[in-house]
TORZADO-615831 format. One line per field, with one value per residue: residue number from 1; residue in one letter; x, y, z of N, C-alpha, C in turn. Coordinates in nm, 3 decimals. Example, Ala and Ser with C-alpha at 12.3 -4.5 7.8 and 13.67 -1.06 7.14 Angstrom:
BEGIN
seq: [1:2]
type: [A:S]
nX: [1.319:1.285]
nY: [-0.569:-0.225]
nZ: [0.780:0.708]
caX: [1.230:1.367]
caY: [-0.450:-0.106]
caZ: [0.780:0.714]
cX: [1.320:1.290]
cY: [-0.330:0.003]
cZ: [0.780:0.787]
***
This chain:
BEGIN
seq: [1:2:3:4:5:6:7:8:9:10:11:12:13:14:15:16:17:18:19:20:21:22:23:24:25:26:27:28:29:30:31:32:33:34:35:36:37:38:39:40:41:42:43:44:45:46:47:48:49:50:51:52:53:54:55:56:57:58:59:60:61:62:63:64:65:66:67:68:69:70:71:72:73:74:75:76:77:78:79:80:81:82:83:84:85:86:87:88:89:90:91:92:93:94:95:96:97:98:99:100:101:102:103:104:105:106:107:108:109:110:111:112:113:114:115:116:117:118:119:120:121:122:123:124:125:126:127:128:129:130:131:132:133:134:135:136:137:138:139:140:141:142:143:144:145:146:147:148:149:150:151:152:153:154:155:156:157:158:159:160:161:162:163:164:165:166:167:168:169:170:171:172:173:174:175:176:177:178:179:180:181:182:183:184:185:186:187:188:189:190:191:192:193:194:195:196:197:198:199:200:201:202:203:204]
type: [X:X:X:X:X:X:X:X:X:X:X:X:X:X:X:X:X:X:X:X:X:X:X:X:X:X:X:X:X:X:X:X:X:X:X:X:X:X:X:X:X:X:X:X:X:X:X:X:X:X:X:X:X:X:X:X:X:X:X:X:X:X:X:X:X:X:X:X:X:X:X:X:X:X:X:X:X:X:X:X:X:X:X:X:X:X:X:X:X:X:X:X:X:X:X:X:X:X:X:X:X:X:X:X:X:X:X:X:X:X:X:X:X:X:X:X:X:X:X:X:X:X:X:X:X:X:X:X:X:X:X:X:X:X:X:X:X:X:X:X:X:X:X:X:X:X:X:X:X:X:X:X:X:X:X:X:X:X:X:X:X:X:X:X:X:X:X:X:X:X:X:X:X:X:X:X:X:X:X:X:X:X:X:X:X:X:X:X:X:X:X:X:X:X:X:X:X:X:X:X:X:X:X:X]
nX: [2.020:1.811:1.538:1.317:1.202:1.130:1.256:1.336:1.408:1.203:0.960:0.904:0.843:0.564:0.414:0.477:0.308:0.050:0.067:0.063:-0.170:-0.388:-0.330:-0.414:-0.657:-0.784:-0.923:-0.954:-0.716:-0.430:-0.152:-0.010:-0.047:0.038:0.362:0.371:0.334:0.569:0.749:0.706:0.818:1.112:1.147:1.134:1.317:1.534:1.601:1.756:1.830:1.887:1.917:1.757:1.587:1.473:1.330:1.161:0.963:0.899:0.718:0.543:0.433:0.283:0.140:-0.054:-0.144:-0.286:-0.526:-0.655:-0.673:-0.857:-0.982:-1.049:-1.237:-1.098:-1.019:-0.790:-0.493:-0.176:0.087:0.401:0.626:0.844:1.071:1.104:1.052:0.887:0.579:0.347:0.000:-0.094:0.049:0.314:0.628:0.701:0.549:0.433:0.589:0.773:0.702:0.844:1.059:1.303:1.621:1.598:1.699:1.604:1.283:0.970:0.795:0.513:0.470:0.184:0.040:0.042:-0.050:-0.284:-0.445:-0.376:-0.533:-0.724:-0.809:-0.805:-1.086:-1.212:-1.225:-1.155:-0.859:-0.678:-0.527:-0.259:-0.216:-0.071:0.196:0.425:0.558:0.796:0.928:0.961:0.824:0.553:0.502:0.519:0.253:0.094:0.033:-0.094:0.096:0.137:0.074:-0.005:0.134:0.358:0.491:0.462:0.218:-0.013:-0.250:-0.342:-0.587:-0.718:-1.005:-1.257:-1.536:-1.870:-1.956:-1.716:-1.622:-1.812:-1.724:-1.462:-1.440:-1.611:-1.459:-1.252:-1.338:-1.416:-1.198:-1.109:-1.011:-0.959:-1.007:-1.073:-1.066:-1.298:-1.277:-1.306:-1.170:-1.052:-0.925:-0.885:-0.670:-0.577:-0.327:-0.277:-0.233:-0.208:-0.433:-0.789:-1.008:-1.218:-1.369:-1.493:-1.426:-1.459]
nY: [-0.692:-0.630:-0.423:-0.382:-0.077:0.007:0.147:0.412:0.623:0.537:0.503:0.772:0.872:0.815:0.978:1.221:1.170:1.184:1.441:1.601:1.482:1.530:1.843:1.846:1.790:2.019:2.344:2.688:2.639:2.862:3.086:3.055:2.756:2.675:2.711:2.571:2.318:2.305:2.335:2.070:1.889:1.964:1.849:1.595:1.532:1.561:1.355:1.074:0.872:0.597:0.627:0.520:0.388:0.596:0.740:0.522:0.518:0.791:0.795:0.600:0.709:0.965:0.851:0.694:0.961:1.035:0.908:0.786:1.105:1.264:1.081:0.960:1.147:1.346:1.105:1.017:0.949:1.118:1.044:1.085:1.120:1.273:1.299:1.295:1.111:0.848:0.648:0.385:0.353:0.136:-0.063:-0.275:-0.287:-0.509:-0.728:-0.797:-0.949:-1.199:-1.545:-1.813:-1.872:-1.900:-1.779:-1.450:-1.260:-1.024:-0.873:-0.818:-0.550:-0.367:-0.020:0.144:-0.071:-0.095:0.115:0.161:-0.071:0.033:0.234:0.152:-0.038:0.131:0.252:0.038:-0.046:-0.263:-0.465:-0.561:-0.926:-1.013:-1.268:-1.376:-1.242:-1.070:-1.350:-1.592:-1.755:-2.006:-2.050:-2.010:-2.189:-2.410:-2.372:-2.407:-2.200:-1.956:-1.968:-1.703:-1.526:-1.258:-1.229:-1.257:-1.071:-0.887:-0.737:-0.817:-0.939:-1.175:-1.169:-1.219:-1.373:-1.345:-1.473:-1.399:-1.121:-0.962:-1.039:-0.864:-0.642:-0.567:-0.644:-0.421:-0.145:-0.248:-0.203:0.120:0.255:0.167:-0.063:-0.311:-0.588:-0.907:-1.142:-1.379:-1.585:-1.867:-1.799:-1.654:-1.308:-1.239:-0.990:-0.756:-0.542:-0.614:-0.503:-0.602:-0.760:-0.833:-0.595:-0.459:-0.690:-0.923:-1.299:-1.604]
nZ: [0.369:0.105:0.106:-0.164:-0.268:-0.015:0.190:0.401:0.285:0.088:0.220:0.356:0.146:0.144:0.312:0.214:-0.007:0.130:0.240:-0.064:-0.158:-0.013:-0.065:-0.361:-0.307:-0.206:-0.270:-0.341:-0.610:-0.546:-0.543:-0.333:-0.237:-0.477:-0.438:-0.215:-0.305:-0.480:-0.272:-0.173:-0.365:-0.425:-0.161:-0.185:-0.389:-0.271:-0.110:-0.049:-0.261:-0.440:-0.842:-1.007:-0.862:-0.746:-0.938:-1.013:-0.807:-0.807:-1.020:-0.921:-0.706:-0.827:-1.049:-0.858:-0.722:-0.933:-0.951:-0.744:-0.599:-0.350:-0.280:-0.052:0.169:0.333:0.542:0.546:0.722:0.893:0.847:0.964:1.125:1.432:1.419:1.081:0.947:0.820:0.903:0.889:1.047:1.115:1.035:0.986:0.754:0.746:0.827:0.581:0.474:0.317:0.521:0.522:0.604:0.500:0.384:0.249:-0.055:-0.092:0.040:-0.124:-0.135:-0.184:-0.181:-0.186:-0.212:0.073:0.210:0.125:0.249:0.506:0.552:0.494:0.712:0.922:0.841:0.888:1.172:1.298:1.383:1.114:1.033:0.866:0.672:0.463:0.236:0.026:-0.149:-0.164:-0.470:-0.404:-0.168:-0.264:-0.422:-0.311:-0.144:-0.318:-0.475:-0.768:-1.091:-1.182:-0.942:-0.752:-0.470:-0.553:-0.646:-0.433:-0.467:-0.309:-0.077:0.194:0.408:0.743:0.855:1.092:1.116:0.983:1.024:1.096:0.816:0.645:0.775:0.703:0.391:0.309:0.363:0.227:-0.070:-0.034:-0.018:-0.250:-0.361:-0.628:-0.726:-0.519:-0.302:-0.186:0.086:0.308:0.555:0.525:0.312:-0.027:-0.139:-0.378:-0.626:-0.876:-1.157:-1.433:-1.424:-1.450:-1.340:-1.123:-0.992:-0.769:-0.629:-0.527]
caX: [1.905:1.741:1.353:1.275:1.075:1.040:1.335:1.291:1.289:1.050:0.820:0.879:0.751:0.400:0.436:0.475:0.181:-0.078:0.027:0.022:-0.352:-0.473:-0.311:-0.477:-0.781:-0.816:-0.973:-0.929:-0.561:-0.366:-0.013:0.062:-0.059:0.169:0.443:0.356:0.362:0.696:0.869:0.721:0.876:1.184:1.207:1.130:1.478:1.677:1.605:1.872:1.749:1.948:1.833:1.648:1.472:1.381:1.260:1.024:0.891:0.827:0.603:0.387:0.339:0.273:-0.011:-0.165:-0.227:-0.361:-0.582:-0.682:-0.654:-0.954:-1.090:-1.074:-1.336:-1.019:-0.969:-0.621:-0.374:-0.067:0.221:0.496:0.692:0.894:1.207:1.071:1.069:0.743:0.548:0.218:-0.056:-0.164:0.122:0.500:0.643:0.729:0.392:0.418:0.747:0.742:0.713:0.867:1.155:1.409:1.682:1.602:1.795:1.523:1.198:0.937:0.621:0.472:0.422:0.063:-0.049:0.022:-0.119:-0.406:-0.534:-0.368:-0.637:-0.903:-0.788:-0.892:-1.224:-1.295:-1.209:-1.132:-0.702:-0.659:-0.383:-0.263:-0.195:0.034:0.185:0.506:0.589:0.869:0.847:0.960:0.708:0.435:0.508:0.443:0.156:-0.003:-0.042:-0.095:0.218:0.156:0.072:0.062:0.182:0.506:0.563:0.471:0.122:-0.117:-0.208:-0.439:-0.636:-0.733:-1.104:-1.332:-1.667:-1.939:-1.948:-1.576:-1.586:-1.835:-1.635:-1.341:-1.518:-1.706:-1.374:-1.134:-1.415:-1.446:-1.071:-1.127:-0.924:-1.097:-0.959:-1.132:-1.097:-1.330:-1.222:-1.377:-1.089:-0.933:-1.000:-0.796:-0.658:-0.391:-0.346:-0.217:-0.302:-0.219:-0.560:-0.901:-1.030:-1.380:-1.422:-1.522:-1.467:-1.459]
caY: [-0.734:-0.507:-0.433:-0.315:-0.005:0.019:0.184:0.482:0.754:0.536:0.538:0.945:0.906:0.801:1.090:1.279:1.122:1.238:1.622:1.617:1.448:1.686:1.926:1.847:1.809:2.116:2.403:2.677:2.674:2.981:3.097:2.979:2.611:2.610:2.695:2.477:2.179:2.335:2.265:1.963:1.825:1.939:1.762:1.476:1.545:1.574:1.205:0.985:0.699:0.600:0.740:0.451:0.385:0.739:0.744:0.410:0.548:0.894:0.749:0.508:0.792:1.031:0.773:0.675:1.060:1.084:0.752:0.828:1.198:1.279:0.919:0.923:1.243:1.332:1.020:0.980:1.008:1.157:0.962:1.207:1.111:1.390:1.262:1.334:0.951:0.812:0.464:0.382:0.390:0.009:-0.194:-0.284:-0.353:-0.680:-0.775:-0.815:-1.038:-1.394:-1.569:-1.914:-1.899:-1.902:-1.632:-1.372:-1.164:-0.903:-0.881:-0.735:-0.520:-0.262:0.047:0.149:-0.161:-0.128:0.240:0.162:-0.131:0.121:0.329:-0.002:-0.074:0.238:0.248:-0.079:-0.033:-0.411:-0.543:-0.678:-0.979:-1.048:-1.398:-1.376:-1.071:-1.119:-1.482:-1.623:-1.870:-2.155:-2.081:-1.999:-2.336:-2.526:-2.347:-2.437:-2.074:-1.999:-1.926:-1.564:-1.487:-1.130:-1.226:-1.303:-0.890:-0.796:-0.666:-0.894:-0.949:-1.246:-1.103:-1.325:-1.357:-1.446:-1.461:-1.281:-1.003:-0.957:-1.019:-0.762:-0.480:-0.603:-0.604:-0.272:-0.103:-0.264:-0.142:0.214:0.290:0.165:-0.175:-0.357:-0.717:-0.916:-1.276:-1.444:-1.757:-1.908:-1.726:-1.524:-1.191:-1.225:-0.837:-0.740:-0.435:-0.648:-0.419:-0.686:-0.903:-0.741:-0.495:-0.464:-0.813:-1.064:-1.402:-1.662]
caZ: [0.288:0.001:0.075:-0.266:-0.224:0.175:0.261:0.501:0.193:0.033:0.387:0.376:0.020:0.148:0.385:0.117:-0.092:0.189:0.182:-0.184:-0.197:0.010:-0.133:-0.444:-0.288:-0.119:-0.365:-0.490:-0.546:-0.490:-0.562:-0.193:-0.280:-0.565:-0.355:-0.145:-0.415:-0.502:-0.153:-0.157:-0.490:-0.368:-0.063:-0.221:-0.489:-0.220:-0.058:-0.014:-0.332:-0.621:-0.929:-1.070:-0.794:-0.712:-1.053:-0.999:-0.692:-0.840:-1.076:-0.865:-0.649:-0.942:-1.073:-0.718:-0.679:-1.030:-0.971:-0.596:-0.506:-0.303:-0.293:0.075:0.205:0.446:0.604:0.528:0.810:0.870:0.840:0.961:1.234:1.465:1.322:0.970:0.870:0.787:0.977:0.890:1.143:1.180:1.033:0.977:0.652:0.807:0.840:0.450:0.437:0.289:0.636:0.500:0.677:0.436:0.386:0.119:-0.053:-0.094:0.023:-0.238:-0.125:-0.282:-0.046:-0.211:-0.136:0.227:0.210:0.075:0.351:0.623:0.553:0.481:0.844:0.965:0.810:0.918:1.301:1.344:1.340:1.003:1.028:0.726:0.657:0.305:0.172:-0.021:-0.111:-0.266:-0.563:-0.364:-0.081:-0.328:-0.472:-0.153:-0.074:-0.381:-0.516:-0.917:-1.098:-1.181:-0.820:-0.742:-0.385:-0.610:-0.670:-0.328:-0.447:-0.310:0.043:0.249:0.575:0.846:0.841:1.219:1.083:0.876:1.085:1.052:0.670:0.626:0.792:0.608:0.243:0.287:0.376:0.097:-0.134:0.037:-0.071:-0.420:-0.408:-0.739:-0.705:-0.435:-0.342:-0.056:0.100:0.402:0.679:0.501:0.198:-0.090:-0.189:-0.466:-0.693:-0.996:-1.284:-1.519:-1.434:-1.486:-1.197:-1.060:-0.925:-0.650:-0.603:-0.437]
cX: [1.846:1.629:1.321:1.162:1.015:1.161:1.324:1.264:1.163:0.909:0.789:0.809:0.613:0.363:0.382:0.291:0.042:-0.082:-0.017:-0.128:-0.385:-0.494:-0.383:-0.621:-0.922:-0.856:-1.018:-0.769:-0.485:-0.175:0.066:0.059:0.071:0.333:0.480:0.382:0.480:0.778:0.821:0.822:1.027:1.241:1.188:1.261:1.569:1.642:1.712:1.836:1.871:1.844:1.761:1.475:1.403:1.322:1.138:0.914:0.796:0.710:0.493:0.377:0.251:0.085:-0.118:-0.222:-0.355:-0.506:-0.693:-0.719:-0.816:-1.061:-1.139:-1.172:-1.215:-0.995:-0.847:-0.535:-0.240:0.036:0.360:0.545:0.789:1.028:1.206:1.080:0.926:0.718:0.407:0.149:-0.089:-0.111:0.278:0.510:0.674:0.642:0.363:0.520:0.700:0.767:0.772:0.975:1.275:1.496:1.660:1.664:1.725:1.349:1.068:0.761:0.641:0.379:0.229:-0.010:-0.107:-0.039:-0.267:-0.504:-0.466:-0.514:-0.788:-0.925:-0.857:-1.055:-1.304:-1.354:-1.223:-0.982:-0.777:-0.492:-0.374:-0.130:-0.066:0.047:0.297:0.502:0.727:0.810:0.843:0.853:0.583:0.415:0.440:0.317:0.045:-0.023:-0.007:0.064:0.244:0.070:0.081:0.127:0.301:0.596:0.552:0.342:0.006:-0.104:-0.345:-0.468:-0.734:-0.882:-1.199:-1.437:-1.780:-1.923:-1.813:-1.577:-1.667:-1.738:-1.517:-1.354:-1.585:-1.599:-1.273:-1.216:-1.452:-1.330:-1.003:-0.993:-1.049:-1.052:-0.985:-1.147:-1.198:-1.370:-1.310:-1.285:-1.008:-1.014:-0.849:-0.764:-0.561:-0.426:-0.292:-0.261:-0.275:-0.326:-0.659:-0.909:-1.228:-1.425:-1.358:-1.515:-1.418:-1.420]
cY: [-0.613:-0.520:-0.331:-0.215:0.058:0.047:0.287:0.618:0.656:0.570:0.705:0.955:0.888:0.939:1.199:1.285:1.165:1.370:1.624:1.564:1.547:1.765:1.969:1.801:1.896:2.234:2.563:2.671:2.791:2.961:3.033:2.806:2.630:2.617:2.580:2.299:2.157:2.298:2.144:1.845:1.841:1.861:1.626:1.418:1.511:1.450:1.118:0.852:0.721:0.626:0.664:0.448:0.501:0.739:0.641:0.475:0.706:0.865:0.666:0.660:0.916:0.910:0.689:0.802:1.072:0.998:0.770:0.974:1.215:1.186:0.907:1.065:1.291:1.288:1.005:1.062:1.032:1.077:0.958:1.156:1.236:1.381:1.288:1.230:0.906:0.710:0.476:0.333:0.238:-0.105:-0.144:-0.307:-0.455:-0.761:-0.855:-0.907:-1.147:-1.453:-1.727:-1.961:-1.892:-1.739:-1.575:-1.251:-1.035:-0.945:-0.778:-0.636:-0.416:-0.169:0.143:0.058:-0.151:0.001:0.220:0.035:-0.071:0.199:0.240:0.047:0.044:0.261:0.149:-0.087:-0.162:-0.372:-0.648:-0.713:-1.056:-1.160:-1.445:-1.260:-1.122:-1.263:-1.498:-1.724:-1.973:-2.186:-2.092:-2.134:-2.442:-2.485:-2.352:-2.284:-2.088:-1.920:-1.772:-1.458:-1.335:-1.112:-1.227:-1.202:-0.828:-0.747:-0.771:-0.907:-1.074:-1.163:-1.228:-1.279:-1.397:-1.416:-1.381:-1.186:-0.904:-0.925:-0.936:-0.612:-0.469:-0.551:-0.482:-0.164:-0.080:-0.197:0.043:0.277:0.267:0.050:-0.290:-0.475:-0.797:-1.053:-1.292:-1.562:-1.734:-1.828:-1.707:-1.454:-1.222:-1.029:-0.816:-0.621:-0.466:-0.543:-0.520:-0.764:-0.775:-0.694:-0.528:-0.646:-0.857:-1.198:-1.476:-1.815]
cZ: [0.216:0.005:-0.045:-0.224:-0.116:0.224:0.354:0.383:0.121:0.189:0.385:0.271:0.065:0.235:0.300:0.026:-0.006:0.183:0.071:-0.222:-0.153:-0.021:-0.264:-0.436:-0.233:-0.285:-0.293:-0.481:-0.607:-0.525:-0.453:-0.226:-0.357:-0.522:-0.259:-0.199:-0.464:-0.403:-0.156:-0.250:-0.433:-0.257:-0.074:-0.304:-0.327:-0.104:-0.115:-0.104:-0.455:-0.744:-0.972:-0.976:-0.734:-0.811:-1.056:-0.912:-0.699:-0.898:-1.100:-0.812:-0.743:-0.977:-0.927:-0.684:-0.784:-1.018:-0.816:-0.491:-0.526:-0.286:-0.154:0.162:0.313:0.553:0.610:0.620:0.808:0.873:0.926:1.138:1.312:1.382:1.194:0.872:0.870:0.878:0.939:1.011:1.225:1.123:0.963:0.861:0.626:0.812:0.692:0.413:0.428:0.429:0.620:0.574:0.600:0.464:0.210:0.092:-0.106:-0.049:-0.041:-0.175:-0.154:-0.159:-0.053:-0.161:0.036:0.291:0.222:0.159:0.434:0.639:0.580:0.622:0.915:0.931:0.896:1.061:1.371:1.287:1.205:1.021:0.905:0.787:0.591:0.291:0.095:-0.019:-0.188:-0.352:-0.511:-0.255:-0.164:-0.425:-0.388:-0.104:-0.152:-0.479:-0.678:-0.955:-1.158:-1.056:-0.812:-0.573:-0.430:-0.627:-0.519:-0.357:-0.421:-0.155:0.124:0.389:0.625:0.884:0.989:1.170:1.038:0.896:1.080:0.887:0.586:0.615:0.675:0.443:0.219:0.264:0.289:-0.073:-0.110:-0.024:-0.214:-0.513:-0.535:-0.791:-0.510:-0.447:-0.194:-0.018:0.266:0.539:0.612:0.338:0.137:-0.132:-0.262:-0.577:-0.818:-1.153:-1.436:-1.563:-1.463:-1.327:-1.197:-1.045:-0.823:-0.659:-0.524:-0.468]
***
């Protein structure tokens, strides 16, 4: 099966994506920094991706630093496994898979996305269980969803809501990390990074 995007160099890529924030969030920078920015770039070349998709992946991460670096006050955790393979701190990339049951011949999520409520999650200091994350078309059919879905790319995600108190932490958090698409349903938070729709809103 082909998980677009979530293979183990992409996972090192987020790895990656936390030195380099820092990196560029740390001040002043020094001949050593740039060195330092220098081995990193390299060890990013010499990952195991075909060239397209090293090339896609360069340039989300490339515009999530430009878009993000220093958004988080150095919250952002390490990634970095001993093995030198990445995992994020408070979920699987499975977690995000169309759960319909069918067999697919790729499943699609977008590893910013899952970055970027890793970190929520942390803020929040409640388990977020996400509901929807990937769908396919035929599930997103049955389930009623609209037909330019951003669960349909992999960037969109439902979280499992227990009551105000809950959907506070939740909403303060996804806002805290500078997600700017925001649905809220009675048990459950809509979340998605569609850059196609407008940004800075709530609803419901």
């Amino acid at each position: 099966m082909k998980n677009k995007l979530v293979d183990s160099a992409g996972l090192s890529l987020i790895g990656w994506f936390d030195k380099v924030t820092n990196f560029l969030s740390s001040a002043p920078k020094t001949e050593r920094d740039t060195n330092f920015w220098q081995r990193e770039c390299q060890k990013l070349q010499n990952q195991v991706l075909g060239q397209r998709e090293h090339i896609k992946i360069l340039e989300q991460a490339r515009d999530t630093l430009q878009e993000e670096s220093g958004m988080f006050q150095g919250k952002i955790e390490k990634y970095e496994r001993e093995d030198g393979t990445m995992e994020f701190n408070y979920f699987d990339i499975e977690d995000f898979y169309c759960d319909c049951g069918r067999e697919h011949d790729e499943q699609i999520v977008d590893p910013k996305l899952v970055l970027l409520l890793d970190i929520a999650r942390d803020y929040a200091g409640i388990p977020f269980v996400i509901t929807s994350g990937y769908r396919c078309e035929e599930h997103n059919l049955e389930i009623g969803g609209v037909s330019d879905s951003a669960h349909l790319e992999g960037r969109a995600a439902d979280i499992k809501v227990e009551g105000s108190r809950h959907r506070f932490l939740i909403l303060r958090s996804l806002l805290r990390v500078g997600l700017k698409r925001i649905g809220v349903y009675d048990t459950y938070i809509h979340v998605d990074i569609d850059e196609g729709k407008s940004t800075k809103v709530v609803w419901r």
